[in-house]
TIBARO-989020 format. One record per residue: z, y, x of N, C-alpha, C in turn. Coordinates in steps of 0.2 Angstrom, whole numbers, plus 2048, in hexadecimal, padded with zeros to 3 digits. Atoms other than C-alpha are relative to their C-alpha. Layout:
ZYXZYXZYX ...
END
This chain:
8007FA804800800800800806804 8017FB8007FA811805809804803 7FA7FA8008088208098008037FB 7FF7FA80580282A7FC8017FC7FB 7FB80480580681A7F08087FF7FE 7F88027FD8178167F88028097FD 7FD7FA80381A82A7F58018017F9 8007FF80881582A7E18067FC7FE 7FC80580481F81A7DF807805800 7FA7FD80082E8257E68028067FC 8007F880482A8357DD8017FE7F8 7FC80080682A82D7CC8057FE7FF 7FA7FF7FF8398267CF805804801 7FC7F97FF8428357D48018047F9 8017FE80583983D7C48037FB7FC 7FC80680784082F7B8807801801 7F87FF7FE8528317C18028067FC 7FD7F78008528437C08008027F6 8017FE80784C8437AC8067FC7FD 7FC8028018598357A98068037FF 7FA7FB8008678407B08057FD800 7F88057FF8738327B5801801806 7FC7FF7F98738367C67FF808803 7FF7FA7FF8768467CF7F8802804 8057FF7FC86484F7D37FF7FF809 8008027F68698507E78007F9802 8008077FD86E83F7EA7F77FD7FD 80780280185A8397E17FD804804 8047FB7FC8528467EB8017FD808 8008027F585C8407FE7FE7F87FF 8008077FF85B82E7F77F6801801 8097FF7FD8478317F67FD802805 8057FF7FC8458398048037FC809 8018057FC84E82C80E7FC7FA7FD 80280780184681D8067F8801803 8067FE7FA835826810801801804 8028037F883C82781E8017F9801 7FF8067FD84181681E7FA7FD800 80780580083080F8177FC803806 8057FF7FB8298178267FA8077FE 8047F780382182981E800804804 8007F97FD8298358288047FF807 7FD8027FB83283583A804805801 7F77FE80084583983D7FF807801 8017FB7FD84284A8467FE8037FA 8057FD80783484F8378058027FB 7FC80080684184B82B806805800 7FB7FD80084E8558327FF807801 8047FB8018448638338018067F9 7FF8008088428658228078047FE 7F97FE80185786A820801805806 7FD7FA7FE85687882D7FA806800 8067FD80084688082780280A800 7FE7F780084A8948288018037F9 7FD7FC8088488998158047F97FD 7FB80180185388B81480A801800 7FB7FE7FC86089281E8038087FE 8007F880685D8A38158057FF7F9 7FF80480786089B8058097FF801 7F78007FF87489680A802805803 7F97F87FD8788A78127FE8017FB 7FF7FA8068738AE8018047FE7FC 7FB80180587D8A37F8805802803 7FB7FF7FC88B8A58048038077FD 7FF7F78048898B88028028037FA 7FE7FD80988B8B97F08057FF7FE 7F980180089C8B27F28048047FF 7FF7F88008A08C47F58008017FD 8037FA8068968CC7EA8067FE7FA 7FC80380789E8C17DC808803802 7F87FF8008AF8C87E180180A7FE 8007F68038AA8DE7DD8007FE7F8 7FF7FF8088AC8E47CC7FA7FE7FB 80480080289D8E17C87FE7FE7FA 80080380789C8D37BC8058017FD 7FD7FD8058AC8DA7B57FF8047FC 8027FB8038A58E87B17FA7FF7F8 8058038048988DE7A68068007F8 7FB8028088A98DB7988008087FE 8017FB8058A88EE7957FA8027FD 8047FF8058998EE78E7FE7FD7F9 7FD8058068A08E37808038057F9 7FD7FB8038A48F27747FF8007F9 8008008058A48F57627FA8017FB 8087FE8038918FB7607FD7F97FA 8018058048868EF7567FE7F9803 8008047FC8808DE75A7F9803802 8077FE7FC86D8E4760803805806 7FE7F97F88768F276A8047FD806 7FB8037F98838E97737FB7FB803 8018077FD8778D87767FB804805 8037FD80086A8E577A802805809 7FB7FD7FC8788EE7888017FC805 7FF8057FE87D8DE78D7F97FC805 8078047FE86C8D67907FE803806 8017FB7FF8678E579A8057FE809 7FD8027FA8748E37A68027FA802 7FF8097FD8768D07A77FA7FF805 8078027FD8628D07AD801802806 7FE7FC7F88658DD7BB8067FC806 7FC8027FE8748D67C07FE7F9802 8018067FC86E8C57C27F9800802 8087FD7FB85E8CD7CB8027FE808 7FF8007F88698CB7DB8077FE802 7FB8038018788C27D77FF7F87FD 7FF80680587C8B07D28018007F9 7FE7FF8098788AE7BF8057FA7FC 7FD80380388389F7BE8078057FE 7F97FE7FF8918AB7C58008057F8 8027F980588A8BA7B88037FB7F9 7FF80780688C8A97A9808801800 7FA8027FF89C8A67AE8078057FE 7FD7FB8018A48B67AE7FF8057F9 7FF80080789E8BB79C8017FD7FD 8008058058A28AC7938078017FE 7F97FD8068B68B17917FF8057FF 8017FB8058B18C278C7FE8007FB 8027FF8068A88BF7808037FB7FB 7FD8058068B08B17788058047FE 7FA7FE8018BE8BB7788008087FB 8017F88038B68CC7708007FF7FA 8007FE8068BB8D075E7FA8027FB 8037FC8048AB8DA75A7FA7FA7FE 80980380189B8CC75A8057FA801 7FE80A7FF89D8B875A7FE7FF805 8038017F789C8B176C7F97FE7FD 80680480588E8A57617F8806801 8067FC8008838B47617FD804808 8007FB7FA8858BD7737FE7FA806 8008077FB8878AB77E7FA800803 8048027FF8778A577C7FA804803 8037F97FE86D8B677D7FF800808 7FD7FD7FB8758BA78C7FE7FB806 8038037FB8738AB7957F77FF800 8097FF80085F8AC7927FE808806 8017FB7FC8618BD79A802801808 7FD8037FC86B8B87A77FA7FD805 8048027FD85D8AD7AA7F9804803 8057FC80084E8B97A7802806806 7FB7F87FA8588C77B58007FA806 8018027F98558B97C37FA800803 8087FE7FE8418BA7C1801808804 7FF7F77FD8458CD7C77FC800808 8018017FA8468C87D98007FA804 7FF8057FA8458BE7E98067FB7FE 7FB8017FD8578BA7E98047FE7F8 7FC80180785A8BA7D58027F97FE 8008078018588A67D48007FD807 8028037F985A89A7E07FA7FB800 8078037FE84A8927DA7FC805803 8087FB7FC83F8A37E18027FE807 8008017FA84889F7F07FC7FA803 8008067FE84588C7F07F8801800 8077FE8028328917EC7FD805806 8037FE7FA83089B7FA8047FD806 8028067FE83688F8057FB7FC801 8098058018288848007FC805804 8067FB7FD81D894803800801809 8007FF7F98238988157FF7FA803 8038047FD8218858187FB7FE800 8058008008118848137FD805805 8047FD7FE80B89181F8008077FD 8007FA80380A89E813804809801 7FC7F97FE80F8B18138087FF7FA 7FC8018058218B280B8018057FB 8017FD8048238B77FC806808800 7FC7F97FD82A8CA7FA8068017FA 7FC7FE80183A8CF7F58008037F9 8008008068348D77E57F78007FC 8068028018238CE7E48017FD7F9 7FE80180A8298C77D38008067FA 7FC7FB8038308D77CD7F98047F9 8057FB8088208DF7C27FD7FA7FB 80080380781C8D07B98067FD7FC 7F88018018308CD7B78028067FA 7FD7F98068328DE7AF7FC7FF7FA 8028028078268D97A18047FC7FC 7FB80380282F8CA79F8068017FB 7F98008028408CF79F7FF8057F8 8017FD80883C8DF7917FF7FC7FD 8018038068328D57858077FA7FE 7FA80580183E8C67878068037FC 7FA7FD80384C8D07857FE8047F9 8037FC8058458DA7768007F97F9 8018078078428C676C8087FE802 7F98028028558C37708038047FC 7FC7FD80385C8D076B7FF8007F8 8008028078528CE75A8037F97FF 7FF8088008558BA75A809800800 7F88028028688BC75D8058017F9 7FE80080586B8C074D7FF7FB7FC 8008098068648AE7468057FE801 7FD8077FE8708A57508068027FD 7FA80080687F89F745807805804 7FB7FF7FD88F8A87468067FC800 7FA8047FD89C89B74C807801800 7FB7FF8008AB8A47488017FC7F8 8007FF8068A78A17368017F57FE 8008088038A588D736805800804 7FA8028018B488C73F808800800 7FF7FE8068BD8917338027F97FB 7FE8048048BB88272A7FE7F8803 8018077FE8B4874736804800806 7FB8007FA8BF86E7457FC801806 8038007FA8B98707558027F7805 7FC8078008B985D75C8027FD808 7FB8007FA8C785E76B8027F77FE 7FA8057FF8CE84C76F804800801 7F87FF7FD8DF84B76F8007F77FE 7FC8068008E883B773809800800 7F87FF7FF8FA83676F8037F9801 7FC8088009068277728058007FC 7FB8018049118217678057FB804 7FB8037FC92281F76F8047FB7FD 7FB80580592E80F76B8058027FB 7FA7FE80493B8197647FD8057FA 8037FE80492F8227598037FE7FA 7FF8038079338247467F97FF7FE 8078038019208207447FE7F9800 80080880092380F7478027FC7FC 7FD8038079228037397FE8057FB 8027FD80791A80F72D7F97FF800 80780280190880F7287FC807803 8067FD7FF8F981B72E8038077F9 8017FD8068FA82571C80A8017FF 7FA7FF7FF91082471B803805804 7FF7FB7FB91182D72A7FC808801 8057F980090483B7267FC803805 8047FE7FA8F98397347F98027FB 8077FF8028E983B7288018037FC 7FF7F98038EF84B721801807803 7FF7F77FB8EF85772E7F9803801 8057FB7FE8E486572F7FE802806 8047FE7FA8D58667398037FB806 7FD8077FA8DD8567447FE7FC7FB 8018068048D58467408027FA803 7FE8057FB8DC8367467FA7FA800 8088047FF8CA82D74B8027F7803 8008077FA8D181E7588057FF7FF 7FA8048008E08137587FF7F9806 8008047F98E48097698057FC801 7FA8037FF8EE7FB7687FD7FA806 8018077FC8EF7ED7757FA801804 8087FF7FE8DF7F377E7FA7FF7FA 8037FF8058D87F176D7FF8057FC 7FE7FB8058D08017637FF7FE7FB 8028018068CE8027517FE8067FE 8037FB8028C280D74C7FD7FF7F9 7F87FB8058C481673C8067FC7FF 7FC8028018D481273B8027FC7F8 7FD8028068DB80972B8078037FD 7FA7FC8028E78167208087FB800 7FC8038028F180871C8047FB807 7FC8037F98F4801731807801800 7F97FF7FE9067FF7357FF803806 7FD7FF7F890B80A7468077FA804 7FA8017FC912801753801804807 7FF7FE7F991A8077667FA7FE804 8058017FB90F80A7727F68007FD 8078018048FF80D7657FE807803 8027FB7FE8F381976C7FD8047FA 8057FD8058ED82675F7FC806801 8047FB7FC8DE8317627FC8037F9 8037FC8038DA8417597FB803801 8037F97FE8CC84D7578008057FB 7FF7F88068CC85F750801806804 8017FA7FF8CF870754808801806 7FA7FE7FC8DA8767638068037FD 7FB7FF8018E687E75A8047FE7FC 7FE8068038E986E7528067FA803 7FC8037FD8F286975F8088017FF 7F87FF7FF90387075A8017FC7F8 7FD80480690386574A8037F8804 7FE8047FE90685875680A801801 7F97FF80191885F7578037FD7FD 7FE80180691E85A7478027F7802 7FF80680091D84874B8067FE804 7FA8047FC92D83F7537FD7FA802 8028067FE92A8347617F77FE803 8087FF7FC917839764800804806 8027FD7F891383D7777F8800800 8088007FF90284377A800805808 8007FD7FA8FB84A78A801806802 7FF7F87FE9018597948068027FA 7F97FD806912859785806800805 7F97FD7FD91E859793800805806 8007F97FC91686579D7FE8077FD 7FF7FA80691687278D807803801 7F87FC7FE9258807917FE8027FB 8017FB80491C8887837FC805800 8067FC7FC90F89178E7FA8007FB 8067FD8038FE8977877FB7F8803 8068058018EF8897857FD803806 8087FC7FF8E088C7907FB7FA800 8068058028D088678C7FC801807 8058007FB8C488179C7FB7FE801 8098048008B287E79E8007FD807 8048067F98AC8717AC7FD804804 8067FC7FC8A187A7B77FB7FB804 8078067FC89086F7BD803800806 7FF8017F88958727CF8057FC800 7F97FF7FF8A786B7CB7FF7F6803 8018077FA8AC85A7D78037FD7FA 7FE8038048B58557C67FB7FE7FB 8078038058A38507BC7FF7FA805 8018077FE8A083F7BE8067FA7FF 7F78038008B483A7BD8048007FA 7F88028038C28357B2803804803 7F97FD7FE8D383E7B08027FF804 7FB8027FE8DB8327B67FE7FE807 8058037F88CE82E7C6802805805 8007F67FD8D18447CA807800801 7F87FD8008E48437C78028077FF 7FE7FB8018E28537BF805805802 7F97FF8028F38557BD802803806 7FE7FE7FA8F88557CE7FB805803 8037FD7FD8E985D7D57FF8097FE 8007F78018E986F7CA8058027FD 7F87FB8038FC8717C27FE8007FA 8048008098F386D7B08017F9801 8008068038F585E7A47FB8027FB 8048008038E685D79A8027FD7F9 7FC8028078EA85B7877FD7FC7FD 8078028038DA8597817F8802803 8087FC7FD8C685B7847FB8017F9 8058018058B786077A7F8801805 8068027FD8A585D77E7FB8027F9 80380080389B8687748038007F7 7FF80080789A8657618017F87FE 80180980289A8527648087FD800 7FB8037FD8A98497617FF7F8806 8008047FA8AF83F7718057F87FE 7FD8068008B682B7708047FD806 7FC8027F98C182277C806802801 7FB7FF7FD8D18257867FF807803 7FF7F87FF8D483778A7FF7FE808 8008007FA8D783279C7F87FB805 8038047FE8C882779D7F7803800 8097FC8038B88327977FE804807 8047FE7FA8AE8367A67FC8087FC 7FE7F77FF8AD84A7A97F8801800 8067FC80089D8547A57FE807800 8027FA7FE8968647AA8008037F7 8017FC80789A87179B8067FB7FB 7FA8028038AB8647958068067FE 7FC7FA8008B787078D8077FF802 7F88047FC8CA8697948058087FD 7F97FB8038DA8727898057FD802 7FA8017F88E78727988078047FC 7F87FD7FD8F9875798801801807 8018017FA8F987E7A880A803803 7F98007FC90987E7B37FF808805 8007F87FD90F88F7BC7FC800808 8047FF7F890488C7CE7F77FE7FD 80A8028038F18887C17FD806802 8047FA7FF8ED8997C37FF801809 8027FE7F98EF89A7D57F97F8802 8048087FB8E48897DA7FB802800 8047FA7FE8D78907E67F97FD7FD 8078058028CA8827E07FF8027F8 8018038088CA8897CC7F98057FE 8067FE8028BB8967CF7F97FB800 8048037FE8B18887D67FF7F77F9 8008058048B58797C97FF8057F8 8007FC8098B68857B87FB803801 8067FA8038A688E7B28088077FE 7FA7FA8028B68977A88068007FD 7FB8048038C78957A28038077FD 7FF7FC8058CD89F795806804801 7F87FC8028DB8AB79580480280B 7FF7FF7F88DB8AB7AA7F8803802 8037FE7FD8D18B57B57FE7FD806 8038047F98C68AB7C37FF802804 8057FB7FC8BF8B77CC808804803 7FB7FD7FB8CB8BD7DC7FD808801 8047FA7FD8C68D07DB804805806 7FE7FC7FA8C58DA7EA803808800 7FD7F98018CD8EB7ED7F9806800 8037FB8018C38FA7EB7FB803805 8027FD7F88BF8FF7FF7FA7FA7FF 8048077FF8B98EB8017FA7FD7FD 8068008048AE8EB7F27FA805800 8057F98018A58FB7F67FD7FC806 8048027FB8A18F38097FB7F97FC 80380580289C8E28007F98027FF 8057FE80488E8EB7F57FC801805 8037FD7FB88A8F78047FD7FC803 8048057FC8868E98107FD7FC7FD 80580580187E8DE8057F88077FC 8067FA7FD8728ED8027FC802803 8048007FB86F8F28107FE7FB805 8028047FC86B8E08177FA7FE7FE 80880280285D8DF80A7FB805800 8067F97FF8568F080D7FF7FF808 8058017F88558ED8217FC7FB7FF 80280480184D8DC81B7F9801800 8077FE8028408E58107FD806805 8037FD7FB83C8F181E7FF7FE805 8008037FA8398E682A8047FF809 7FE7FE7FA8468EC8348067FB804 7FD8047FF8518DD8357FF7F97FC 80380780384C8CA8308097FF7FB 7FB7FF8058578C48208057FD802 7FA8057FF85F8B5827807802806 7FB7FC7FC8678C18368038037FD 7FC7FC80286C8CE82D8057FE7F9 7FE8028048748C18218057FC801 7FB8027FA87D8B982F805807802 7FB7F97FF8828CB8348058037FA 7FC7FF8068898CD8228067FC7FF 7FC8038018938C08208077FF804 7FC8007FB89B8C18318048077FD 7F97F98018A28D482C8027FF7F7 7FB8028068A98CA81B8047FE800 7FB8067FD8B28BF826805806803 7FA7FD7FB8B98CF8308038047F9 7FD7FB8088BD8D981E8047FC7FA 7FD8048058C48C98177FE8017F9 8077FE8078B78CA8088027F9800 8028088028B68B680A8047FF807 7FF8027FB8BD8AA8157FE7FA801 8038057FE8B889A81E8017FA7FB 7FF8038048BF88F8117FC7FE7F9 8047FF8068B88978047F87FE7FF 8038028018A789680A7FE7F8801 7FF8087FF8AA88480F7FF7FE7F8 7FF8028088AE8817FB7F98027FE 8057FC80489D88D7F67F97FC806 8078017FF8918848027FC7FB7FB 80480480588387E7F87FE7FC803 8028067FF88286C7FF7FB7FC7FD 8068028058788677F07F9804802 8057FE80186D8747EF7FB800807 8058007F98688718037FF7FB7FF 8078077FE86485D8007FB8027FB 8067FF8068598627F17FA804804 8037FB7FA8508707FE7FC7FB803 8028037FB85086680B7FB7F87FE 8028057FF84C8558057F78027FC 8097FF80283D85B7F97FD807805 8048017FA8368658087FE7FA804 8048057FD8338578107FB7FB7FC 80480480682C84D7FE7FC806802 8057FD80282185C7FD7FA7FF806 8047FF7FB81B85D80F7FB7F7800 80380380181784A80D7FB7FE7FA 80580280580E84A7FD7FA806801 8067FC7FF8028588077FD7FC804 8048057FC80184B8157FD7F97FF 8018068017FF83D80D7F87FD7FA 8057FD8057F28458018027FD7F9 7FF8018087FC8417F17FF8047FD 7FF7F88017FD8547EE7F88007FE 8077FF8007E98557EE7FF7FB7F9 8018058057E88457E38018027F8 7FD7FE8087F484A7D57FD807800 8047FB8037EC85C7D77F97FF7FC 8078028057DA8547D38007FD7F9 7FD8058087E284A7C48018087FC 8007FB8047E785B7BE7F98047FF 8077FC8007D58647C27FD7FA7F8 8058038047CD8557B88037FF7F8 7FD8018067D98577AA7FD8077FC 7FE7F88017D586A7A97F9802800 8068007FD7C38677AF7FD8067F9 8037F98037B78777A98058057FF 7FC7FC8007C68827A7800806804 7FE7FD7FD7C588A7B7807801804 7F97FE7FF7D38907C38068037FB 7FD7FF8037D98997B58037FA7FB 7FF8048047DC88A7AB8057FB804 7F98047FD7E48837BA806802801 7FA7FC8007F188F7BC8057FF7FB 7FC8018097F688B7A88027FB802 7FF8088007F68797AD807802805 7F87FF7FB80487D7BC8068017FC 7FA7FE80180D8887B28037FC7FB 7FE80480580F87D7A48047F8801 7FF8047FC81186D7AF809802802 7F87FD7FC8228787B98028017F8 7FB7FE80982787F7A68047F67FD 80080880482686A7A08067FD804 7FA8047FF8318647AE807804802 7FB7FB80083C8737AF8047FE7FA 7FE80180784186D79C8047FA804 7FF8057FF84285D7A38057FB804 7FB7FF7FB84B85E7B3804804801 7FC7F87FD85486D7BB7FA801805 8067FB7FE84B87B7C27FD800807 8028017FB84D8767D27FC7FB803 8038067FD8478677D37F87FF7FE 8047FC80283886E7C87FB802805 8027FB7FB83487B7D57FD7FA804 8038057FA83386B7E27FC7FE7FF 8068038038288617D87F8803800 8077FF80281B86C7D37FC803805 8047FC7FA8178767E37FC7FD804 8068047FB80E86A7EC7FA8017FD 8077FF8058028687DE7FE8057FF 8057FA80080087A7DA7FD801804 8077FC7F87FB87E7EE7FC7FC7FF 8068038007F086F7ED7FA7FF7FB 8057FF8057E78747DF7FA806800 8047F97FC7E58867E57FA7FF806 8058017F77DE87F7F77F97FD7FA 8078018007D28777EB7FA8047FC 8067FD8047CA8837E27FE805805 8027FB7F97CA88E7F38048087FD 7FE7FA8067D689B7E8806802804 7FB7FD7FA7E38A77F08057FC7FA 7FB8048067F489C7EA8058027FE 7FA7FB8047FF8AA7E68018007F8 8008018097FB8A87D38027FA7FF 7FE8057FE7FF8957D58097FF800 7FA8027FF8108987DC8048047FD 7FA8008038168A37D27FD7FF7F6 7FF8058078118997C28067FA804 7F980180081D88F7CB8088027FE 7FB7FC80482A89A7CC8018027FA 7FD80080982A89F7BB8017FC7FA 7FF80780482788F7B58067FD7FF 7FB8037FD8368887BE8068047FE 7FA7FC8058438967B57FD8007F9 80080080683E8937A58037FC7FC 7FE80680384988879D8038037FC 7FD7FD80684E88D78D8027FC7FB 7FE80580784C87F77F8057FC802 7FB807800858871787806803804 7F97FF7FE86C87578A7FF7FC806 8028057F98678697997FF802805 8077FE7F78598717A4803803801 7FD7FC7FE86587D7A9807802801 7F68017FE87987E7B08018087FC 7FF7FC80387A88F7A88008007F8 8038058058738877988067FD7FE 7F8807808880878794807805803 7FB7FC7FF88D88879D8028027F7 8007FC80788A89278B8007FD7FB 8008048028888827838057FF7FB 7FB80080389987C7808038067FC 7FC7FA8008A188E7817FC8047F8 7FF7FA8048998947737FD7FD7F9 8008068058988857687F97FF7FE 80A7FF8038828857668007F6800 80280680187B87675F7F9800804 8088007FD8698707697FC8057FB 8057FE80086187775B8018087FF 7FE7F97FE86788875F7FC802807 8017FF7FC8618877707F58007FE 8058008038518817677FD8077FB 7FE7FC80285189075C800805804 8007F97FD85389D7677FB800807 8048027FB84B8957777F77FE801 80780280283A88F76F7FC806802 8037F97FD8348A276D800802806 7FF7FE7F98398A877C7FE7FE803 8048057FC83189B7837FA801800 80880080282189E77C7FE807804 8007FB7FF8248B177E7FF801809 8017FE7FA8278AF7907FD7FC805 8058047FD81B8A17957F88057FF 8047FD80380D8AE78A7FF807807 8007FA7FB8138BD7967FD7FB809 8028037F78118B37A97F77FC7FF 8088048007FF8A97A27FB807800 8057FA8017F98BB79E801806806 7FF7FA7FC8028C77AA8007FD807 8018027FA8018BD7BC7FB7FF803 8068007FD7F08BC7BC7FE807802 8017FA7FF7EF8CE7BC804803806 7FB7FD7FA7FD8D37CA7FC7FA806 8008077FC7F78C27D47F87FC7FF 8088048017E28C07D27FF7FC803 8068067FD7DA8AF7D67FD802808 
END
């Protein structure tokens, strides 16, 4: 068999993994792009190449940097635009400032730090503001170079290819189309999606709670219906665990024995009917002094996704006892301590007096209600922050200093101002986001040598065939849009770049229109709570059904698939 056989084999693979979404994109990515060096594809040296490429090396000083950023007023400053105006005005204010803001900032960071403002704002239903917001969020990274980490991973490609690297605000005039109109169909659209205060009100939200029933319980020896467990409001008692055996729906007329596990679901503030009962222990009730609940979102980056409670030792590990979890709008089955953790899990903790201090809770929580994540810097330190990260990317754009220097020179005077420290970026390197770089550089560079890249691009010409260049550009962007739904953005971006250059080399067409159908192909991900870790962020927190994402995301879609097929050809001639 060929190489460029042996490559496909490995590429559908990768693609099947990545759409399944049972294992973590990075590890499908390094395990693919060992399984070619082992078959003999690529040689040691080649491969290691690949993970020290220069816009690779770019790419983690700017995450590193923003570490910083993320500690100025900045996104604080985003909860005073939250005011009593109407809903078009505030989302409209909002929107506005979310795009720019995540133009040159982290938009998970940007996510994360409105999602308890808004849930917490009196005047609008989060339901209406969340969703919006993360769309623009999204829309405000097409801006610039640095706004997403796929333009980065995109021009990587491009500078490994040979090519001239893309410019700093080379996106910026068909992005400004985007983001107006886009923003202009949210701000009408946000008024469809339901308001979520008002259903619950009367439907539970469905938190699992688990309780034991202690020997000396007055519960024991009575029935299901005797004890008045299947009369409490907004708490349903779904599971009964006796003997390693469940019972599921329970029968009103069971007798309780010692030692029976009973598992609710319902509404968090349903937790305090558990009181009433004598002799029921549920989790985190002996570490309750009386303290305030807090509700906490999972965060995709968090080292607790893929794990059990009881695997993490929570307990021990952050100064919280977890009570309950929600996942969404779905109720959850099983042992409380048994349910394997997922990005955008909501965890209603009893947190012990040292939870807030624990230095790991920016990095595991998208956001936890009622605590402030974010270490903000004093006043002098956040003026230099801004300052230097300014002027590192204005001597960049004037030639006067290379980015990855003066991004090395930035960080080191963060180190002396105590901005960030060793640790921290230890905690914030993005380990992932370099095997995914790194290992699809190397897929890419092999599916140019092996001439897979040419093969799959003529499959696309002959699919498109009379269309012209301009037909192929559709076909790309549609392609990048397809598995951006399908995959994550990054992996997206990997995939389709190959194909686009080798489609361009064949029509003899300059391949800047190409690449950035990629790139905006590759941040579009709108319809699926999935394609995007900002996405199942907004998810839970603001209680949206899929067909909500659908519903607002479809347009959008269209709206800003309509703007890049129409306006890129024009900024970016053939």
């Amino acid at each position: 068999m060929s190489d460029a056989w042996l490559l496909a084999v490995v590429l559908i693979g990768l693609v099947t993994g990545l759409i399944a979404g049972r294992i973590n994109p990075a590890m499908l990515f390094l395990f693919a792009f060992l399984l070619c060096y082992l078959l003999g594809m690529v040689a040691l040296d080649t491969a290691l190449t690949s993970f020290t490429n220069t816009g690779l090396v770019t790419l983690v000083l700017l995450v590193l940097a923003a570490t910083a950023l993320e500690k100025t007023p900045l996104l604080g400053k985003l909860s005073q635009v939250i005011g009593h105006s109407s809903l078009s005005v505030t989302m409209a204010k909002l929107g506005i400032s979310t795009a720019l803001l995540s133009s040159f900032t982290n938009n998970t960071a940007v996510v994360a730090s409105l999602i308890g403002v808004v849930r917490r704002n009196q005047a609008h239903a989060p339901a209406k503001l969340l969703l919006p917001l993360n769309y623009a969020a999204i829309l405000g990274g097409t801006l610039t170079l640095i706004g997403t980490s796929t333009n980065l991973i995109v021009n990587t490609f491009v500078e490994n290819a040979g090519l001239p690297p893309l410019g700093f605000f080379e996106f910026t005039p068909v992005a400004m189309f985007i983001v107006i109109a886009c923003l202009l169909l949210l701000v009408i659209l946000s008024r469809t999606l339901p308001d979520r205060r008002e259903e619950s009100a009367d439907e539970s939200l469905p938190y699992l709670l688990e309780a034991h029933v202690a020997s000396a319980s007055s519960l024991v020896g009575r029935s299901v219906v005797e004890n008045k467990l299947r009369a409490l409001k907004k708490l349903y008692l779904v599971e009964l665990e006796r003997s390693g055996i469940r019972i599921s729906p329970v029968p009103p007329q069971l007798v309780l024995q010692s030692n029976d596990v009973l598992r609710f679901s319902g509404a968090v503030e349903s937790v305090e009917l558990l009181h009433q009962f004598d002799g029921l222990d549920w989790f985190g009730k002996h570490q309750a002094k009386g303290q305030n609940l807090v509700e906490a979102v999972l965060a995709p980056s968090s080292t607790l996704v893929g794990k059990t409670l009881k695997s993490t030792q929570f307990r021990e590990q952050f100064d919280a006892a977890v009570m309950a979890i929600r996942r969404g709008q779905h109720p959850l089955k099983g042992g409380l301590g048994d349910i394997v953790l997922q990005p955008g899990d909501v965890l209603l903790l009893t947190p012990g007096d040292h939870f807030g201090n624990h230095e790991r809770l920016g990095d595991e929580f998208a956001a936890i209600s009622g605590l402030d994540l974010s270490v903000r810097l004093d006043k002098r330190r956040s003026q230099f922050v801004l300052f230097g990260f300014v002027a590192t990317i204005g001597l960049s754009l004037l030639s006067v200093l290379p980015l990855a220097k003066g991004l090395v020179l930035l960080l080191l005077s963060y180190f002396a101002i105590g901005a960030v420290s060793l640790s921290e970026l230890k905690r914030r390197f993005p380990i992932e986001l370099v095997v995914i770089v790194g290992s699809a550089l190397g897929l890419a560079n092999l599916m140019m040598s092996t001439g897979l890249a040419d093969g799959l691009a003529q499959s696309v010409l002959s699919a498109i065939n009379g269309f012209g260049a301009f037909g192929a550009f559709i076909g790309v962007y549609l392609l990048t849009l397809l598995l951006t739904e399908l995959v994550t953005n990054n992996a997206a971006a990997a995939l389709a770049f190959p194909i686009a250059y080798a489609i361009a080399l064949n029509y003899g067409v300059d391949p800047r229109p190409f690449i950035m159908a990629v790139v905006f192909g590759a941040s579009a991900s709108f319809i699926s709570p999935y394609g995007y870790q900002t996405n199942l962020m907004v998810y839970n927190a603001g209680n949206y059904r899929f067909s909500d994402f659908v519903r607002l995301g479809l347009p959008l879609s269209v709206l800003y698939s309509l703007i890049v097929i129409l306006m890129v050809p024009v900024f970016f001639p053939f």
